[in-house]
C-alpha positions in Angstrom: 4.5 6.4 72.7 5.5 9.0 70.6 5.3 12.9 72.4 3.1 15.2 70.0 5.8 17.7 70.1 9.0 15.5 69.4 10.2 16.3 65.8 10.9 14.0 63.0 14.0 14.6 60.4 11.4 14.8 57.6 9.5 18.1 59.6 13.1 19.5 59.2 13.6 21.9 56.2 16.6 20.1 54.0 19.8 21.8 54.8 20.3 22.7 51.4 17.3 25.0 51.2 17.4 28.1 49.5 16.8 30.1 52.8 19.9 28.4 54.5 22.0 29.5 51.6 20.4 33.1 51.8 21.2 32.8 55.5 24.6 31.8 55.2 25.9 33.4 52.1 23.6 37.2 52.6 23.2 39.2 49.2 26.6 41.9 49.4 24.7 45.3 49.8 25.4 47.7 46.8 25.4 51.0 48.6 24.5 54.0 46.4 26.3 57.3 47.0 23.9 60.4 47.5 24.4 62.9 44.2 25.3 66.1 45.6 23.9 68.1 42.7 25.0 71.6 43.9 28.5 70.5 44.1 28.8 70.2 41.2 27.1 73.1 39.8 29.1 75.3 42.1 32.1 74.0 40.9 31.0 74.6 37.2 30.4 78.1 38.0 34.0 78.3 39.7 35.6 76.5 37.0 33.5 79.2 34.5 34.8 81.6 36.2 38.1 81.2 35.8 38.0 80.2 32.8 36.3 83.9 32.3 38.9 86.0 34.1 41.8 84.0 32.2 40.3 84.8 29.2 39.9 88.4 30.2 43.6 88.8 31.1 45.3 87.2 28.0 42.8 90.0 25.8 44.4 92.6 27.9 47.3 94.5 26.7 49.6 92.5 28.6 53.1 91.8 27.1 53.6 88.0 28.7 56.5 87.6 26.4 58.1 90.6 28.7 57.1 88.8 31.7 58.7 85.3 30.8 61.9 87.1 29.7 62.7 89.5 32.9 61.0 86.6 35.7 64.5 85.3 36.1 66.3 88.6 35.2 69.2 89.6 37.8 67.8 92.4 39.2 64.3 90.8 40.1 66.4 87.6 41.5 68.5 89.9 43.5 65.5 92.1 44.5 63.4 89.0 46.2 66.5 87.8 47.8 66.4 90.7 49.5 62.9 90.8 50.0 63.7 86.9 51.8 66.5 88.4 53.6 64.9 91.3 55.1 61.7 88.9 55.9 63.4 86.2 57.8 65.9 88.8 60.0 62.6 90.6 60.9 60.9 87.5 61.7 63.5 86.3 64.0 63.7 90.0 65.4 60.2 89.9 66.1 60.0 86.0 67.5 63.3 87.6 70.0 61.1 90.6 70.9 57.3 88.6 71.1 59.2 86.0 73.7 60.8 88.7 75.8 57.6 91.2 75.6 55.2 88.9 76.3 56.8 87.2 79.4 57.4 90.4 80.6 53.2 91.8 80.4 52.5 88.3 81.8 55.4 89.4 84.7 53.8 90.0 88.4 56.1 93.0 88.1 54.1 95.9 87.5 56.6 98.2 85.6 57.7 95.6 83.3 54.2 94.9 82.6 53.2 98.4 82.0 56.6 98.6 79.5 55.4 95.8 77.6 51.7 97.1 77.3 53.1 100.3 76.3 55.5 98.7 73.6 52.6 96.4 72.2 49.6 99.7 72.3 52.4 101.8 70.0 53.5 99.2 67.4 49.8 97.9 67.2 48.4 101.0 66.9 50.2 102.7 64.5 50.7 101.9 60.3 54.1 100.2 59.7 54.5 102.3 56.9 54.5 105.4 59.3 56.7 103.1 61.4 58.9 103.1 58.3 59.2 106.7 57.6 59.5 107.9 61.5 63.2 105.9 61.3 63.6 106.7 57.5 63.4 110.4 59.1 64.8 110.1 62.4 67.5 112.5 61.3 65.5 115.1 61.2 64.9 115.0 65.5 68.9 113.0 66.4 71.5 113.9 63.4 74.1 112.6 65.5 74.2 109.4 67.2 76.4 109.1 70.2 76.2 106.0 72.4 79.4 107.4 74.5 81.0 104.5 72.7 80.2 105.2 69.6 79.2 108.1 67.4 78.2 108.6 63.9 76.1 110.8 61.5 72.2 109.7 61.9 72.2 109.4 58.0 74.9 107.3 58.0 73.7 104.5 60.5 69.7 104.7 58.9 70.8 103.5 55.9 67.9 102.0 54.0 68.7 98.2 55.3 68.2 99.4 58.9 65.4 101.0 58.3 63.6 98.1 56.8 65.3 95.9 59.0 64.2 97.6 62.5 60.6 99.3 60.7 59.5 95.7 60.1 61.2 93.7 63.2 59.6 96.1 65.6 56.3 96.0 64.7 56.5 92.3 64.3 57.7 92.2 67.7 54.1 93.8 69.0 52.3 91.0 66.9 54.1 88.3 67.7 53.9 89.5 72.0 50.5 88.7 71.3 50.8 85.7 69.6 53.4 84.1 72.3 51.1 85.3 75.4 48.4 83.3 74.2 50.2 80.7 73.8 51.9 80.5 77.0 48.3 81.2 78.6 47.0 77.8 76.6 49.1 76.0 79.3 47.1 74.2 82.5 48.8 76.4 85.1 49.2 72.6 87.2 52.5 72.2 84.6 53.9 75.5 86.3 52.3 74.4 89.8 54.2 70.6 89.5 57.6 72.1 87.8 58.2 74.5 91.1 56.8 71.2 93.0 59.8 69.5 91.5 62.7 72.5 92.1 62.9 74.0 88.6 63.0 78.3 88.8 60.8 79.9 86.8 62.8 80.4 83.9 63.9 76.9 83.5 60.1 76.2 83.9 59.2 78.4 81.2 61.8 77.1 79.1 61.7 73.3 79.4 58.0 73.0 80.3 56.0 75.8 79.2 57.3 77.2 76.0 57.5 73.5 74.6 53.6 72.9 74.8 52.5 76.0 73.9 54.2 76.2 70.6 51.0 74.0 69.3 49.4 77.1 69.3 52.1 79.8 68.7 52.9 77.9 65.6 50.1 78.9 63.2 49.5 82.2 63.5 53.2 82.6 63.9 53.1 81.0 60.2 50.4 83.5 59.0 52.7 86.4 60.6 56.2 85.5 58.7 53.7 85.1 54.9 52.2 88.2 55.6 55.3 90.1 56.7 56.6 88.6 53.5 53.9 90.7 51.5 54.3 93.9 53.4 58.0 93.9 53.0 57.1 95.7 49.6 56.6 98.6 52.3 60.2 99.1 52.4 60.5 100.0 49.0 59.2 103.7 50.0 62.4 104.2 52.0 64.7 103.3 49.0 65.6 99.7 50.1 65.9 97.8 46.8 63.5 94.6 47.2 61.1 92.8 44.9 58.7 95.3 44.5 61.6 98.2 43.5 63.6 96.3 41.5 60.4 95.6 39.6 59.4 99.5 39.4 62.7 99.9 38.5 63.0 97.8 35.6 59.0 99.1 34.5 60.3 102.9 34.5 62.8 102.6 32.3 61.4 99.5 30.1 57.9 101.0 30.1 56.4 97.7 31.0 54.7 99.0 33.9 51.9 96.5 34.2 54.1 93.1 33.0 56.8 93.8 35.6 54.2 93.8 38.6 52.7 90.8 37.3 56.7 89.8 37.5 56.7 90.8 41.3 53.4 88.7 41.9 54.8 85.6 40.2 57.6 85.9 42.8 55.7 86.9 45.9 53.2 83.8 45.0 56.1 81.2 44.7 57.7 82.4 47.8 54.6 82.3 50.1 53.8 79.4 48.6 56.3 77.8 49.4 56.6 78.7 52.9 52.7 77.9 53.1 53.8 74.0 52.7 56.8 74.3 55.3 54.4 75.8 57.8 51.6 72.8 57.2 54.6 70.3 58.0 55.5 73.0 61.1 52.1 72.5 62.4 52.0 69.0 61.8 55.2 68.4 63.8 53.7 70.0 66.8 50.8 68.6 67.1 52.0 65.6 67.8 50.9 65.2 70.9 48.1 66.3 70.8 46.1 64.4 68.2 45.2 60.5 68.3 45.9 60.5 64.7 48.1 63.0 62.3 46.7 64.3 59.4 47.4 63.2 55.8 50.1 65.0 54.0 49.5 66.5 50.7 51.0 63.5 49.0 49.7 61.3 51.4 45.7 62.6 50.4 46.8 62.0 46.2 48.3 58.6 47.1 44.7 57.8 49.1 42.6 58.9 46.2 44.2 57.3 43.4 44.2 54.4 45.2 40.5 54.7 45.6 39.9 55.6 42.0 41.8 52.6 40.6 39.8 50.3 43.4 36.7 48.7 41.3 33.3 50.0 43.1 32.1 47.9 45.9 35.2 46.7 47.4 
């Protein structure tokens, strides 16, 4: 006898039904990408408006025939050399100064705390262009320098390089206090607490164990300091120092092309910065190693990714 709920090939659906094959071989889903209408308008506008402020400088009376022929003129070349030269001694003065300064305010000793808090409130507080002309004019309170072993007139030893040179290192040196405390403060106090577990001094401990993590975070603003120090640089040409900015006034006084030898100085100041913008990004990049799961893409790395993605038909 045959049980009412045994089943029988022929109450089985064929295998080569139209559901099996929908089962086994689903429909590929065509997804859609959302149209983000105000991106695009936005960037319309943008686009509009450049186009617009393009336009409006090449009806100005603007010379850019001047500007092509004195952009690689001697003087100008020479001027933001020194402009780099004056940057990068300033920056390292300042890095010097920020370590030292800001391990010293973050010292249990009270008076070299007190020195460095004194040393950051001044250079913080007060205009590096009034930084400037305090040693441009520091004749006017020491005109003789005498170190006991060694002596000169005042005039003499502020010549305009030193003035630049120390104006803009000091005042760096304030910033970049600030800049290195924080960073050494980002540190879990336990690395300190297991280095002295292990032996090491202090110093060697700040050296080998604290400086080396914290430079994840001393890093970028440290990056943002050195392309910003190299824009007020053109500060020093108000105590005679012959940089970008002067060698371009220069040139306009006595060419008359006033407005085409700043937009010679810009050209510069944008390719340096610029320039230094990308070594930063691959600064940043370096140290933060170890503290990512995954890097970011590289400029190149991004272009590679979306004409790969471009050439890719849609859907696969």
């Amino acid at each position: 006898m045959t049980d009412k709920f045994d089943k029988t090939p022929a109450d089985e659906p064929p295998k080569d039904s139209a559901a099996v094959k929908v089962a086994a071989h689903p429909e590929q889903i065509k997804a859609i990408p959302v149209r983000h209408w105000g991106r695009w308008i936005s960037g319309v506008v943008v686009v509009a408006l450049l186009v617009l402020l393009v336009y409006s400088f090449s009806q100005g009376d603007v010379n850019w025939g001047t500007v092509g022929d004195y952009i690689f003129d001697d003087r100008i070349v020479t001027g933001a050399w020194h402009t780099l030269l004056i940057s990068v001694l300033s920056m390292l003065i300042g890095l010097v100064l920020g370590v030292v300064f800001a391990v010293m305010r973050l010292s249990k000793n009270p008076v070299t705390g007190a020195v460095a808090w004194l040393y950051i409130w001044f250079f913080r507080g007060t205009p590096v262009f009034v930084q400037l002309l305090l040693w441009f004019n520091l004749a006017l309170i020491f005109p003789v320098l005498n170190l006991g072993f060694y002596k000169d007139e005042m005039v003499d030893v502020m010549t305009p390089f030193m003035v630049a040179l120390l104006g803009l290192g000091l005042n760096e040196g304030a910033y970049m206090a600030e800049i290195v405390r924080a960073g050494i403060q980002s540190v879990d106090e336990g690395q300190t607490e297991a280095s002295h577990a292990l032996g090491m001094s202090s110093s060697k401990t700040m050296r080998r164990i604290v400086l080396p993590q914290a430079m994840r975070v001393i890093v970028p603003p440290t990056g943002n300091e050195f392309i910003n120090l190299l824009k007020t640089s053109s500060l020093v040409s108000a105590v005679q120092y012959t940089e970008l900015l002067r060698a371009a006034q220069n040139i306009g006084s006595t060419s008359f092309a006033v407005m085409e030898m700043l937009l010679v100085a810009s050209v510069w100041y944008l390719a340096l910065t610029s320039v230094f913008t990308v070594g930063q990004y691959y600064v940043e990049r370096y140290y933060a190693r170890g503290s990512l799961r995954e890097l970011p893409l590289t400029p190149w790395q991004k272009i590679k990714k979306n004409l790969s993605f471009r050439s890719s038909p849609r859907g696969v």
